[in-house]
mmCIF file of the C-alpha atoms, coordinates in Angstrom:
data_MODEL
# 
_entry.id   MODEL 
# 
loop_
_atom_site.group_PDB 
_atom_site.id 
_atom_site.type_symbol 
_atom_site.label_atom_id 
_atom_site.label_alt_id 
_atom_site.label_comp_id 
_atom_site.label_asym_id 
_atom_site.label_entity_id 
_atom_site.label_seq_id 
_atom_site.pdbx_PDB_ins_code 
_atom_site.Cartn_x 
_atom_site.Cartn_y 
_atom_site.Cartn_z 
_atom_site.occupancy 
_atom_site.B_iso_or_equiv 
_atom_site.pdbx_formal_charge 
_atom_site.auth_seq_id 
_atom_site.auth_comp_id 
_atom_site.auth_asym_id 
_atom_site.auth_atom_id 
_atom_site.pdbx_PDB_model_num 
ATOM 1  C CA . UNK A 1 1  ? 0.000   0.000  0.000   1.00 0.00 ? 1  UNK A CA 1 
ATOM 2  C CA . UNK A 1 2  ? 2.729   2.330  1.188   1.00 0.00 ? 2  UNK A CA 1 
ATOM 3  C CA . UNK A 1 3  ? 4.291   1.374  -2.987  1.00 0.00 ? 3  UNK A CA 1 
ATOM 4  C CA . UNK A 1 4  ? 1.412   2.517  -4.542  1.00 0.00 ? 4  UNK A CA 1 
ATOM 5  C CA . UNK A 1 5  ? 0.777   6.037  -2.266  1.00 0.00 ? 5  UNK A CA 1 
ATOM 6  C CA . UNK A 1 6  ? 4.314   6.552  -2.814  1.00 0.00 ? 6  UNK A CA 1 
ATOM 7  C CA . UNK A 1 7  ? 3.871   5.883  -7.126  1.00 0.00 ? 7  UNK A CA 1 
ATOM 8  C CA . UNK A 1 8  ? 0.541   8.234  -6.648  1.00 0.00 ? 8  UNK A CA 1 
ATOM 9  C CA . UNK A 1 9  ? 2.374   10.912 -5.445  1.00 0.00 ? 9  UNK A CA 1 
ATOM 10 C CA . UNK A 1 10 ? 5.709   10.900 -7.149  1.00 0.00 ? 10 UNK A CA 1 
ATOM 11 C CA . UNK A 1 11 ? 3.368   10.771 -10.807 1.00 0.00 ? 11 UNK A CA 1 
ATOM 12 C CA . UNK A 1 12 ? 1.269   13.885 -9.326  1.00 0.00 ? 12 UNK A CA 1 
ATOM 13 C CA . UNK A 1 13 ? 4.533   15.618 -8.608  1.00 0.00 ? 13 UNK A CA 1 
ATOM 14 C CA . UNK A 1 14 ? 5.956   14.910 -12.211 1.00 0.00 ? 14 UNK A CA 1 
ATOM 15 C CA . UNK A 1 15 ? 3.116   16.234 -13.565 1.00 0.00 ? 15 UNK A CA 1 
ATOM 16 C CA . UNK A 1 16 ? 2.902   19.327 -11.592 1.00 0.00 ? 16 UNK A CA 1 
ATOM 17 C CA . UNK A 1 17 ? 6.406   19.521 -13.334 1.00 0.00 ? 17 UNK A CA 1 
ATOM 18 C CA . UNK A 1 18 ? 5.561   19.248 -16.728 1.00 0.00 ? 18 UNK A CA 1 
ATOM 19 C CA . UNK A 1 19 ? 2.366   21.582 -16.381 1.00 0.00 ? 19 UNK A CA 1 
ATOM 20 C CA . UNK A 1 20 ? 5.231   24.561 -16.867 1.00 0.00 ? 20 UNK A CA 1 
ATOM 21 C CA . UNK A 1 21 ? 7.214   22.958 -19.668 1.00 0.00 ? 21 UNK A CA 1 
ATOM 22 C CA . UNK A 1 22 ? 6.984   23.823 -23.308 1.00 0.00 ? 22 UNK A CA 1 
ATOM 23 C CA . UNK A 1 23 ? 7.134   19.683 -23.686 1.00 0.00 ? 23 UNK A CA 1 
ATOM 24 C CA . UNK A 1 24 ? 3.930   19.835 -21.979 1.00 0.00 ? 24 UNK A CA 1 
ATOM 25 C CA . UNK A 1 25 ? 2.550   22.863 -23.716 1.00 0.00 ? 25 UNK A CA 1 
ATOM 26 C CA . UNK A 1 26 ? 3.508   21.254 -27.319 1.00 0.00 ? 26 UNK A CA 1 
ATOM 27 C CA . UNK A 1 27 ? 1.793   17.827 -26.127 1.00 0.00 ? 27 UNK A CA 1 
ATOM 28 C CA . UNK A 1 28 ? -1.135  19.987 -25.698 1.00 0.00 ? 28 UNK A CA 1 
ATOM 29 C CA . UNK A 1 29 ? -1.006  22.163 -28.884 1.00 0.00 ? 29 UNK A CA 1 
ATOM 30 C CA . UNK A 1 30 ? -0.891  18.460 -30.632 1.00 0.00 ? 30 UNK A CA 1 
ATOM 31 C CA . UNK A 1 31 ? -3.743  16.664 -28.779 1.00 0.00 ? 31 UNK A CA 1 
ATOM 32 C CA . UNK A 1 32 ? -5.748  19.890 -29.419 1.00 0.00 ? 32 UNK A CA 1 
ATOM 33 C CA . UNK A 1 33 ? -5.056  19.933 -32.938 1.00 0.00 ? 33 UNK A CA 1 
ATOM 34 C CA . UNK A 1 34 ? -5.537  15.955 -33.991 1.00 0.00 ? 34 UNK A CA 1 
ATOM 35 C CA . UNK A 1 35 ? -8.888  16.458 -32.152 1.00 0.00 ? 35 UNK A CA 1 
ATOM 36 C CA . UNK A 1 36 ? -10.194 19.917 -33.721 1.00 0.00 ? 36 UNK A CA 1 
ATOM 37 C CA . UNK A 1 37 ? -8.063  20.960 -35.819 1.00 0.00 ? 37 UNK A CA 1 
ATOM 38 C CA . UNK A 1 38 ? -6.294  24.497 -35.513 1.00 0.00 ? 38 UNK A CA 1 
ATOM 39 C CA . UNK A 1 39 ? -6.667  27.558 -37.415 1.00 0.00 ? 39 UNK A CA 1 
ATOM 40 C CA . UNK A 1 40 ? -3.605  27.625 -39.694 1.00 0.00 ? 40 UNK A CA 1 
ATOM 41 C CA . UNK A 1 41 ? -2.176  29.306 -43.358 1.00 0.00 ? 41 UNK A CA 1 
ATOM 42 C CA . UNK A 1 42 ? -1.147  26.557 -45.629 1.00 0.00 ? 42 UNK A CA 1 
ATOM 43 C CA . UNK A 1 43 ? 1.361   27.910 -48.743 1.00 0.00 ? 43 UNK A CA 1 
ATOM 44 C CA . UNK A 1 44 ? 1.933   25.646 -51.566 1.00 0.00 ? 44 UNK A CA 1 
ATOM 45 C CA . UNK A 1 45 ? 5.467   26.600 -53.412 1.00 0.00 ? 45 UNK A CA 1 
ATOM 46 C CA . UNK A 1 46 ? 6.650   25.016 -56.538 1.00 0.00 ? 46 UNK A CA 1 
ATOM 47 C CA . UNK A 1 47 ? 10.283  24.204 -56.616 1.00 0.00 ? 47 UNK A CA 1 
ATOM 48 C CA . UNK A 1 48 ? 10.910  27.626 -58.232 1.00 0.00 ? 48 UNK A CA 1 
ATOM 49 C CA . UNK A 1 49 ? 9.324   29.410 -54.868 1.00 0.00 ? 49 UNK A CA 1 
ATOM 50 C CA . UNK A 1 50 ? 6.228   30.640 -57.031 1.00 0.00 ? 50 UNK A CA 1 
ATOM 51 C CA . UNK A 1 51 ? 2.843   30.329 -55.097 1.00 0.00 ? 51 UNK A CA 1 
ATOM 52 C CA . UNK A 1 52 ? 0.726   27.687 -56.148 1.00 0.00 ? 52 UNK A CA 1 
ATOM 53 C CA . UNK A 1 53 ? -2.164  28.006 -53.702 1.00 0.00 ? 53 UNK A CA 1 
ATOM 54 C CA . UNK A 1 54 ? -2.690  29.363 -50.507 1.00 0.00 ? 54 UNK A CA 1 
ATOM 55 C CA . UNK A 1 55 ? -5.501  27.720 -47.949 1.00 0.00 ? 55 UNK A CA 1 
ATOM 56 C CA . UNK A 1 56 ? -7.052  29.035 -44.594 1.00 0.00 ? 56 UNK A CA 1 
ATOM 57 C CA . UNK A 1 57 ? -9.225  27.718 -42.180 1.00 0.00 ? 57 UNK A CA 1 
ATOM 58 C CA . UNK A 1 58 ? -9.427  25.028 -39.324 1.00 0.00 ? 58 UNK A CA 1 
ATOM 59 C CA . UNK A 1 59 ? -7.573  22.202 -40.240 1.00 0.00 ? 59 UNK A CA 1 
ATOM 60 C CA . UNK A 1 60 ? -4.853  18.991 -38.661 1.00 0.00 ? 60 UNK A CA 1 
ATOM 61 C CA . UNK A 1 61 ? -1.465  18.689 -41.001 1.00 0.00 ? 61 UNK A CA 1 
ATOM 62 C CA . UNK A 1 62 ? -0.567  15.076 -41.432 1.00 0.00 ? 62 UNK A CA 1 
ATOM 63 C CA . UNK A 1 63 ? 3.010   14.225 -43.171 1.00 0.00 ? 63 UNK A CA 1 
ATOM 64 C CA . UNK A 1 64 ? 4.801   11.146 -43.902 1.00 0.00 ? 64 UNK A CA 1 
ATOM 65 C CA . UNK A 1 65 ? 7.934   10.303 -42.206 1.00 0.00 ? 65 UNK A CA 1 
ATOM 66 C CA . UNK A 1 66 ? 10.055  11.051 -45.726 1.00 0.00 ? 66 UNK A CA 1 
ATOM 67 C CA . UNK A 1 67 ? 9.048   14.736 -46.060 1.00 0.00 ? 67 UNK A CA 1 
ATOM 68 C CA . UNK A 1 68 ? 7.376   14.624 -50.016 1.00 0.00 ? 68 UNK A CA 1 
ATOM 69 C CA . UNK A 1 69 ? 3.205   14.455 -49.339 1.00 0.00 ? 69 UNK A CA 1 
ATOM 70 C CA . UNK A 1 70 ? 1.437   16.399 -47.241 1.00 0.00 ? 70 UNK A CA 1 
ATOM 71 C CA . UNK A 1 71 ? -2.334  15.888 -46.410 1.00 0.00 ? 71 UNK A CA 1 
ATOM 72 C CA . UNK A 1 72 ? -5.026  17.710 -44.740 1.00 0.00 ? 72 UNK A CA 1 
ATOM 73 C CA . UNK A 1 73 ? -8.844  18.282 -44.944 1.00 0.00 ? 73 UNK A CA 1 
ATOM 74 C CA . UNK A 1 74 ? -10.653 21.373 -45.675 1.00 0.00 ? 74 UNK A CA 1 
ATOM 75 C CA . UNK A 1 75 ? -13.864 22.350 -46.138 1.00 0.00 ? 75 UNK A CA 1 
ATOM 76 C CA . UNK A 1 76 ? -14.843 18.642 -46.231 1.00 0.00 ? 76 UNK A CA 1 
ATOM 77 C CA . UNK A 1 77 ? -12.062 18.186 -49.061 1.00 0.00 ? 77 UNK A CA 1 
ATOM 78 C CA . UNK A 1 78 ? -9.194  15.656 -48.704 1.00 0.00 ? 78 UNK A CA 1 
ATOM 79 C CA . UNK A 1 79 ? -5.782  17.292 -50.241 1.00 0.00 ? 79 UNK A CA 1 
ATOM 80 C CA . UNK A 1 80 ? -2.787  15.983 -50.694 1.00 0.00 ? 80 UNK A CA 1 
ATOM 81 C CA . UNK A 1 81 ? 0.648   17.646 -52.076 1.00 0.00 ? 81 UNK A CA 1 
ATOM 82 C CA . UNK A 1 82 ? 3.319   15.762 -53.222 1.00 0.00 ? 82 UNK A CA 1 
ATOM 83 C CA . UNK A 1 83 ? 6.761   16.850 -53.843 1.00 0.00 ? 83 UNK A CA 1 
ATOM 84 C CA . UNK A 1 84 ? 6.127   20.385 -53.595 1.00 0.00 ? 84 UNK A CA 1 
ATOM 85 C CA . UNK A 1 85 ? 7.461   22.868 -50.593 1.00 0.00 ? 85 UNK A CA 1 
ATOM 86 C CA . UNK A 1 86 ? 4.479   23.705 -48.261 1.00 0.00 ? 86 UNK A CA 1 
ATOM 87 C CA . UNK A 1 87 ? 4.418   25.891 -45.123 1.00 0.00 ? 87 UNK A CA 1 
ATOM 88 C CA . UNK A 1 88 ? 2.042   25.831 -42.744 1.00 0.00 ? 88 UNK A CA 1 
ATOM 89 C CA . UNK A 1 89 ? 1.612   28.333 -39.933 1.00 0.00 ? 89 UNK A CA 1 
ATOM 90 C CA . UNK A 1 90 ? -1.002  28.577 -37.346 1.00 0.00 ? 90 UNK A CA 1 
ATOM 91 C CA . UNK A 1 91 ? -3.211  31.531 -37.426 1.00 0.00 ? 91 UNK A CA 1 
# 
């Protein structure tokens, strides 16, 4: 019994740690975003750095782990980019 009070306590106390933390806030920022999506700016570039399209609104970025497709939904739209530079920013 005296284990698990002691467990209890020291995972309160970590977490009372981590409440502070920009590890905590950016665990946050990504739970909030998978589940509602966050206002963000998405730029499309070609590989010349001329615009292609730009898209607004309330939206979750996935990529794939080798950097080339991006893909989001919009406005009840699935898009995906491949092989073209895109930066998103949150709004």
């Amino acid at each position: 019994m005296k284990k698990r009070i002691t467990l209890i306590i020291a995972a309160v106390l970590l977490l009372c740690g981590l409440v502070g933390c920009e590890t905590w806030d950016r665990l946050m920022k990504d739970t909030s975003s998978s589940v509602n999506g966050l206002k963000r700016t998405a730029v499309v570039y070609d590989q010349n750095g001329n615009v292609i399209k730009t898209y607004k609104g309330k939206f979750d970025v996935e990529i794939n782990e080798y950097g080339n497709k991006v893909k989001f939904d919009i406005d009840g739209k699935r898009v995906m980019i491949n092989n073209a530079v895109v930066i998103v920013e949150e709004d």
